[in-house]
Residue frames relative to the residue before (quaternion, step in Angstrom):
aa qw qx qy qz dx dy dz
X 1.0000 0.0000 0.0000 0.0000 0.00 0.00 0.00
X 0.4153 -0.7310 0.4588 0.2876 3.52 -1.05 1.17
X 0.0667 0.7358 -0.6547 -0.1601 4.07 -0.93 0.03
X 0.2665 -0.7099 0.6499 0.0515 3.20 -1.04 1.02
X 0.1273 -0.7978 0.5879 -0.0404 3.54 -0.51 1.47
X 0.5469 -0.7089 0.4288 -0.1203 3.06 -0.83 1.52
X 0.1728 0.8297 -0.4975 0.1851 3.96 0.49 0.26
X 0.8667 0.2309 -0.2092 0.3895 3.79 -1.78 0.76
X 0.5302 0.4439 -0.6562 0.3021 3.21 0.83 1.33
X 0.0677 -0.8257 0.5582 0.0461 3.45 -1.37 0.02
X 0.5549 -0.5225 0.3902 0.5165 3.59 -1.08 -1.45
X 0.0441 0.8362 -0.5424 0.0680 3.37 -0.60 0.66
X 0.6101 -0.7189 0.2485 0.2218 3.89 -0.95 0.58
X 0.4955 -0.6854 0.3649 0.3893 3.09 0.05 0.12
X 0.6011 0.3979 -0.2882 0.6303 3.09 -0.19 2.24
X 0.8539 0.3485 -0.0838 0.3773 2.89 0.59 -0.80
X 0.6878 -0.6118 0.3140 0.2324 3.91 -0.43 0.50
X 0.0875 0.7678 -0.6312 0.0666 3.53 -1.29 0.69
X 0.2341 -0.7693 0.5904 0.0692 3.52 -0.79 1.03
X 0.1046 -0.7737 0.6031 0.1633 3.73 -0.50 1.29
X 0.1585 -0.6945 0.6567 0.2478 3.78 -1.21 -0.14
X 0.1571 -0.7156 0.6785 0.0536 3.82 -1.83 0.23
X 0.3135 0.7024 -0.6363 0.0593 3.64 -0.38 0.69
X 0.4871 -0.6032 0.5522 0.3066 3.54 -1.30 0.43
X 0.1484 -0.6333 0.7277 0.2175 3.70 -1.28 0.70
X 0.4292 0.6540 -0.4368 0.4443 3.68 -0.78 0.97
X 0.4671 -0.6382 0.6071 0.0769 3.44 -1.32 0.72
X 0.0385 0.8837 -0.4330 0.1734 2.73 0.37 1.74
X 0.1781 -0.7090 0.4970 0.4676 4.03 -0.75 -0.29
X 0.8462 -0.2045 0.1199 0.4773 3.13 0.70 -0.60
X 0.4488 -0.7222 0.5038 0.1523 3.93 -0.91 0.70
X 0.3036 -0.8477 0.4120 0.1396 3.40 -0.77 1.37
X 0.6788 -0.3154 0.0123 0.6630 3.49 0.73 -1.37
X 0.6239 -0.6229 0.4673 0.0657 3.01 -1.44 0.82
X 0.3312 0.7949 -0.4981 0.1012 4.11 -0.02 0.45
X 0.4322 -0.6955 0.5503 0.1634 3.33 -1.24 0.56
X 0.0354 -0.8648 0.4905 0.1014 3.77 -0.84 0.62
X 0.1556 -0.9191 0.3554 0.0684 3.05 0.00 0.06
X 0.0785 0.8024 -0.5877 0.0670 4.66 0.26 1.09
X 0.6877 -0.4167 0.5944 0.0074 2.77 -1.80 1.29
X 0.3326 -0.6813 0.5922 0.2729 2.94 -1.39 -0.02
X 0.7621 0.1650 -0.2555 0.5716 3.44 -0.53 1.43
X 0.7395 0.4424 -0.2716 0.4286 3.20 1.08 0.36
X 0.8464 -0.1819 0.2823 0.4133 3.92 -1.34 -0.01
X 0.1663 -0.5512 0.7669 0.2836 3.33 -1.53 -0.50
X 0.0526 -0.7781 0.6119 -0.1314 3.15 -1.10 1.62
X 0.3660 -0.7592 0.4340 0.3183 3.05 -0.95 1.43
X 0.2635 -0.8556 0.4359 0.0928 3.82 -1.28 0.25
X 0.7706 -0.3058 0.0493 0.5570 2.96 1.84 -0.12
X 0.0530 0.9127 -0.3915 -0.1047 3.34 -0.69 1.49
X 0.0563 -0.8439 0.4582 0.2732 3.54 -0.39 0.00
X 0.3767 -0.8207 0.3348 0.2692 3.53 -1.21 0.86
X 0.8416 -0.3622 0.0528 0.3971 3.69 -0.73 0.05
X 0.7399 0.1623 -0.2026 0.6206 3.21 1.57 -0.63
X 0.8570 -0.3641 0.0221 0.3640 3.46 1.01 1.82
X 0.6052 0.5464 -0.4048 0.4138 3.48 0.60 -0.57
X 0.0620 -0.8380 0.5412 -0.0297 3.63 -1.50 0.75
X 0.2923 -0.8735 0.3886 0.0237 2.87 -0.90 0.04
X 0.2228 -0.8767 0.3977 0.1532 4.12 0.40 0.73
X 0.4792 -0.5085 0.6359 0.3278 3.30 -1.65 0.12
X 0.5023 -0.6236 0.3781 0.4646 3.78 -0.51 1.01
X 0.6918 0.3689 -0.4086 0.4673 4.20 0.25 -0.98
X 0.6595 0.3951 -0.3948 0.5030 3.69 0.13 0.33
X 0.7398 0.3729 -0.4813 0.2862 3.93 0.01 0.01
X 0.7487 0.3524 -0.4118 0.3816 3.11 -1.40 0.96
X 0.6188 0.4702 -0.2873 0.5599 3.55 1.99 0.25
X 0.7833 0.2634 -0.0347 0.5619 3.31 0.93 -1.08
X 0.2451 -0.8150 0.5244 0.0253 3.49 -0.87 1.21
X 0.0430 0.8407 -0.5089 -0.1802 3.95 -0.16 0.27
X 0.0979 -0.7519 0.6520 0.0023 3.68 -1.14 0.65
X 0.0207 0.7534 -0.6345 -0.1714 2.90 -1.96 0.18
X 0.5860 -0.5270 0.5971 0.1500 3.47 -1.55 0.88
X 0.0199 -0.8011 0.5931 0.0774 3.80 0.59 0.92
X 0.7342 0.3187 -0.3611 0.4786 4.01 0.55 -0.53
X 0.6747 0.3988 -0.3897 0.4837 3.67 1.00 0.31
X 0.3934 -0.7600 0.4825 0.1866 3.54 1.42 0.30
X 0.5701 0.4369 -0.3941 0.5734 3.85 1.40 0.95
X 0.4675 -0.6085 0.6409 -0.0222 2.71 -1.66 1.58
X 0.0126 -0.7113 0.6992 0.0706 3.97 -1.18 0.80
X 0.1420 -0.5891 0.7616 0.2296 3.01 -1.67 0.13
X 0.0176 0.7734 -0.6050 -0.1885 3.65 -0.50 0.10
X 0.1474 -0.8129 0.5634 0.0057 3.84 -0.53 1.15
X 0.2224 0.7775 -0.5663 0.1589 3.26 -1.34 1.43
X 0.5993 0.3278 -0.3949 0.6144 3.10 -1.60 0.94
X 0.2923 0.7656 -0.5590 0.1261 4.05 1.05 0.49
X 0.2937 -0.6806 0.6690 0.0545 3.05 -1.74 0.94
X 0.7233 -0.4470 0.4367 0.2938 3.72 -1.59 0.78
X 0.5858 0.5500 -0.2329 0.5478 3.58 1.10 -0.98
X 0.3858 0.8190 -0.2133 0.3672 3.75 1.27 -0.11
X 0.7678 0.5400 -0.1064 0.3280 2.53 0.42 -2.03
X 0.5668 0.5264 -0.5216 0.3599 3.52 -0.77 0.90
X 0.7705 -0.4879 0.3831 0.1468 2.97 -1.84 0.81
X 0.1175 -0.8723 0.4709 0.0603 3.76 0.60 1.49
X 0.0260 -0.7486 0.6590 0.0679 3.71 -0.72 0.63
X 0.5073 -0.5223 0.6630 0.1738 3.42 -1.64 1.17
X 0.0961 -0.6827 0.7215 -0.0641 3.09 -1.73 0.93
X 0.1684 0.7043 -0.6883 0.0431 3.71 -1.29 0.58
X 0.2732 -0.5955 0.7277 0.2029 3.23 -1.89 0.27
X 0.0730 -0.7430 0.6634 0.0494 3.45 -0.20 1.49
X 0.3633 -0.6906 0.6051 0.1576 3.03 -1.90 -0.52
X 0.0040 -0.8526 0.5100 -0.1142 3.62 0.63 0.89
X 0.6913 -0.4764 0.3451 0.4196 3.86 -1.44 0.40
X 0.4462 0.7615 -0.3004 0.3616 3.11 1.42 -0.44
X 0.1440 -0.7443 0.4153 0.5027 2.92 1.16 -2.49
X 0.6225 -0.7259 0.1254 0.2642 3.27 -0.75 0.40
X 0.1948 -0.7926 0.5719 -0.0825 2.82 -1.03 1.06
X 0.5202 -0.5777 0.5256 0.3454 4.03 -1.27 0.90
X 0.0704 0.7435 -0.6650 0.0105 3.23 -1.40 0.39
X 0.2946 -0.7475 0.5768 0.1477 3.27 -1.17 0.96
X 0.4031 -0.5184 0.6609 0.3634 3.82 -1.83 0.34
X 0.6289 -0.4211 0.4924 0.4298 3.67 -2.08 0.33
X 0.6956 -0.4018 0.5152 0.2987 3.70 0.62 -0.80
X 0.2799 0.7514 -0.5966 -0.0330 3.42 -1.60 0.64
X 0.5622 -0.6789 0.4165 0.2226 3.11 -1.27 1.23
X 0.1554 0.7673 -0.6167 -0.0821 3.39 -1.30 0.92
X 0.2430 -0.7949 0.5495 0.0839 3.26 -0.63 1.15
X 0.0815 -0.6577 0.7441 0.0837 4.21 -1.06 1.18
X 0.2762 -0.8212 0.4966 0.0516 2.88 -1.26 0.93
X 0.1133 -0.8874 0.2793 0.3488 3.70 0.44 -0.03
């Protein structure tokens, strides 16, 4: 089973900058696209940003030109690198991927990390 661990959320000011990561622990062949989501509290799951295998992406409109997503295709890790953060922010960001395993492929989600902007 794939788990997709999640790392670099926290608390941070308003303004100011956080750098998530996503890598799969698992035996993997290979990782299609890659997207971050990202739910409030009392609210949706909303997508926030995807990018596809050979790079191209794509934003939620309140998040372009602040937040940047990448991936590390020989490190099989996904970033989001967030800046200029805003209170509207806050919420519990969960990694997505379409991997591909002997199995075959199949979505999988991370548990999630919390990032709190304060203002």
């Amino acid at each position: 089973q794939v788990q997709l661990m999640e790392s670099g959320g926290g608390l941070v000011q308003a303004g100011g900058s956080l750098r998530l990561s996503c890598t799969p622990y698992a035996s993997i062949l290979s990782i299609n696209a890659m997207g971050w989501y990202r739910q409030a509290p009392g609210k949706q799951r909303e997508l926030v940003a995807v990018i596809t295998a050979g790079g191209g992406t794509n934003y939620r409109e309140s998040v372009k030109g602040r937040f940047a997503i990448s991936r590390d295709n020989a490190k099989n890790t996904m970033y989001l690198q967030m800046n200029s953060l805003k209170p509207e922010d806050t919420a519990v960001y969960f990694c997505n991927a379409q991997i591909a395993t002997i199995e075959g492929t199949q979505n999988f989600w991370g548990q999630g990390t919390q990032v709190v902007v304060s203002s």
